[in-house]
N, C-alpha and C positions, 0 to 999 in steps of 0.2 A: 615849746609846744609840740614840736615834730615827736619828739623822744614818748610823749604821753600819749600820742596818736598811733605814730608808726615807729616797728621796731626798725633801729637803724642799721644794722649788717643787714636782715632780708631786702631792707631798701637797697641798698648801696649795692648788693649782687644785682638786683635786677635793674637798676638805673644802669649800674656800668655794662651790664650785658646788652645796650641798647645799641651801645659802639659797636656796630657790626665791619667795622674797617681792622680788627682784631680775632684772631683767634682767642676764645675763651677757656681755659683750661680752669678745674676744682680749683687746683693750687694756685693758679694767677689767682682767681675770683677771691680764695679765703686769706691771700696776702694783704691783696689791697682792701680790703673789707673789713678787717682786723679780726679775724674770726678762725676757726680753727678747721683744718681740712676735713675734720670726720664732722663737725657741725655744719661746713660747706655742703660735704655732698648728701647729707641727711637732707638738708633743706633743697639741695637737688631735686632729690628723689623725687620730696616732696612739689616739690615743683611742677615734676615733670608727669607725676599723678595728676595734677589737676589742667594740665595742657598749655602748661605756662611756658615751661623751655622742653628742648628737646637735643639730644645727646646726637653727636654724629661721631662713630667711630671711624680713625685713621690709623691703621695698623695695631699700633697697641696702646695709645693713647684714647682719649675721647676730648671732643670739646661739645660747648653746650652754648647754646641758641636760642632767642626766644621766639615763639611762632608770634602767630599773630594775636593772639588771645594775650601774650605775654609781651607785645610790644604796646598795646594799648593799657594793658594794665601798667608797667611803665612810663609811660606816658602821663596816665591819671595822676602814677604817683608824684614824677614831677609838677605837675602843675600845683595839688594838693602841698606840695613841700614849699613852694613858688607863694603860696597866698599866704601859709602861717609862719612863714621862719620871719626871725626878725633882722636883721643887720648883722647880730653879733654872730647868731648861728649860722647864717649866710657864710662867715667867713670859717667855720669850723667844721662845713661838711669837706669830705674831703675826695680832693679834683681825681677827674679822671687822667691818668698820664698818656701824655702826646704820643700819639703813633708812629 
């Protein structure tokens, strides 16, 4: 049911970007999300046009954050994932890794 609602990489970036006990980098996010760097930071971008996350630069890297408008939207998503997944999907989203 999730799959025909929400698409799952844009989920999966912004559900894991909630872990704010993490620095978030493109390339951590498009690893664990199964998705590809340059589709990562596209949907960045895209992101960060509509005041979802926001980039903070540390010398020559960047990591990305979601403000508040992006925690809440996060938020909605899990609960919305929480009421339609079933058991079997439940066990095939995949976990965020331990700090």
């Amino acid at each position: 049911m999730k799959n025909l609602l929400l698409r799952p990489k844009p989920c999966a970036i912004l559900t894991m970007l909630k872990d704010n006990t993490q620095e978030w980098y493109p390339s951590k996010l498009a690893k664990l999300a199964g998705a590809s760097y340059v589709y990562t930071t596209n949907l960045l971008s895209k992101f960060e046009s509509a005041g979802v996350v926001l980039f903070e630069r540390k010398g020559k890297t960047k990591t990305v954050k979601l403000t508040e408008k992006g925690a809440l939207l996060s938020s909605a998503i899990e609960e919305l994932i929480k009421k339609t997944e079933t058991k079997k999907e439940a066990e095939q989203i995949p976990k965020q890794p331990a700090a």
